[in-house]
C-alpha angles and dihedrals in degrees: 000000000000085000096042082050097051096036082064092051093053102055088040085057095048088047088061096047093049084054100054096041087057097044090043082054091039089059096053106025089046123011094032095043091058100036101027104129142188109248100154128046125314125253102225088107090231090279103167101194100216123226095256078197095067116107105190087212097051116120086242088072097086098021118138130210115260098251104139091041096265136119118189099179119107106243086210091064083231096297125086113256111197092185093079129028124268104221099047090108096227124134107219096175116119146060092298103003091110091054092040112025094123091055089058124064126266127252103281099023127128117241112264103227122169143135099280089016135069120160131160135155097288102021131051112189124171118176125209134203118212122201109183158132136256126193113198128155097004087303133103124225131189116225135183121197142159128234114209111200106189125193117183133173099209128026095244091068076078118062133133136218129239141189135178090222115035121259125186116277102259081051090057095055085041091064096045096067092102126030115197101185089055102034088244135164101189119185113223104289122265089213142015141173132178123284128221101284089251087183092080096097090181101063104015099076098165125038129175114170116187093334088318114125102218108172123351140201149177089218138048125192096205139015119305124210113214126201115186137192101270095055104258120130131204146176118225124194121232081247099054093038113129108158084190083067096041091046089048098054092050107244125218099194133008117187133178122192107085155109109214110236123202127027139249088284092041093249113136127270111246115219092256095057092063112112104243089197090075105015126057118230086244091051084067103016101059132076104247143155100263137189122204139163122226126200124211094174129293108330099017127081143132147233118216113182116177125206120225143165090036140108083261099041151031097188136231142287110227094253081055090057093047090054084059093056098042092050094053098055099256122153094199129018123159138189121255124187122305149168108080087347083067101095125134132192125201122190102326094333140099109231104179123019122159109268111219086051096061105049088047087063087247130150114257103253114271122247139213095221151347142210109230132193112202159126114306140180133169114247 
């Protein structure tokens, strides 16, 4: 009976010891891995990458944006340029003001600012809302979602916001007017997504954030978009990763959410094409709001923010948002975070908010960083 007894125990006991041993993985494995958050410094070590592009003694070092309608900078740059006319009224200084003057206004105009326009004399936006249907799986769904186009005419019109606890959205832009590290006076921003939920420690291994280092690594666990200084954007794979490569070529942006959406051709990235080892089947299988950035070439991008679990949308599964991309032009696009992160803001106004929140009367959910289009000048 005593053996019996204590034969009982035993198994009891490793029973125990099994359990705790799952729910200690399941904490960090699970739980852990998707709310870990950054509450302490961060371990980029301040590294500030500097724009190997800016010349201290460019015109654009004490430009101004064109708010009143006015543009004092000489086109010409101070010398005659017989290749383009002199009256034509267009400012082609900047980093991308040659390839883009005409999407930009001339010398004298008033800034254009509506509810789906916004142009002044260094940034073009037009936003676009999209009604449609989509027919998956012998079933048809309705979806709603924005297209941002963005023109700019220097790097810094595109910037982004980060903080190590998450803040509401407007605070987030708030924080953004003036940039230190940069010498930066920043207007508050025209336009603003979501970023890639870099707080999560767990999974965001690398983090630049307008030149600031803000945590590093020698691994990633999923794919990685880079924007650097001179405006170029591009996807790397945990296999091709090097951040001695990225560091040495002085990187603007680093984020690390993905995936990466459209292939080396811009075509769209099929489910199955989607790597298992860093994204869940649920992450691309399943209808969601969704946020994701998509690249033309330096100087134009996009924004493309999709509605979901809501009365106008039911979202859309990842293969659905590179189709998107694909179908707008763009070489690179890449997915940020989404489901109630994915939120998006154009000239005064909330685009996307998570429905249900709001009619409960409930806060959007806050956010560790954005990316921000808007009005800069140097100090």
């Amino acid at each position: 009976m005593n053996k019996a007894i204590k034969t009982v125990l035993l198994v009891l006991l490793d029973i125990l010891l099994a359990a705790a041993i799952l729910c200690v993985f399941a904490y960090y494995h699970h739980i852990r891995y998707l709310w870990g958050g950054v509450e302490t410094p961060t371990n980029g070590g301040g590294l500030v990458f500097d724009n190997p592009f800016d010349d201290d003694s460019d015109d654009k070092e004490d430009s101004e944006p064109n708010v009143g309608g006015e543009n004092e900078n000489d086109p010409s740059g101070g010398e005659e340029n017989p290749d383009k006319e002199e009256d034509d009224g267009y400012d082609r200084s900047g980093d991308f003001g040659e390839k883009f003057y005409d999407k930009f206004l001339k010398k004298g105009e008033a800034i254009i600012s509506t509810d789906t326009q916004y142009k002044s004399s260094d940034i073009s936006i037009t936003l676009e809302e999209i009604n449609t249907e989509l027919y998956y799986n012998n079933k048809t769904y309705f979806v709603q979602y924005f297209i941002y186009d963005i023109y700019i005419r220097n790097v810094e019109n595109f910037y982004t916001g980060a903080n190590t606890t998450r803040l509401p959205m407007d605070e987030l832009i708030e924080s953004t007017t003036v940039d230190e590290n940069l010498g930066l006076n920043r207007d508050f921003a025209i336009a603003a997504v979501n970023g890639d939920y870099w707080g999560n420690a767990n999974h965001t291994h690398i983090a630049v954030r307008n030149g600031e280092l803000l945590r590093k690594s020698d691994y990633i666990e999923s794919d990685i978009l880079v924007m650097y200084y001179d405006g170029t954007m591009k996807t790397y794979h945990p296999e091709e990763y090097s951040f001695r490569e990225i560091a040495g070529r002085s990187p603007y942006q680093v984020w690390e959410f993905g995936p990466s959406l459209l292939d080396e051709n811009g075509k769209a990235l099929k489910t199955e094409d989607f790597d298992p080892s860093s994204y869940d089947s649920h992450v691309i299988g399943e209808r969601n709001p969704r946020c994701g950035v998509g690249y033309y070439e330096p100087g134009h991008y996009c924004f493309v923010v999709v509605d979901g679990r809501s009365s106008d949308s039911q979202g859309m599964r990842m293969f659905q948002l590179a189709d998107v991309f694909e179908e707008l032009g763009c070489s690179v696009a890449y997915n940020m975070d989404g489901g109630d992160s994915s939120q998006a803001y154009f000239n005064g106004n909330d685009i996307r908010v998570d429905e249900d929140r709001e009619q409960k009367g409930e806060a959007q959910r806050k956010l560790y960083d954005i990316i921000c289009i808007g009005e800069v000048k140097k100090q």
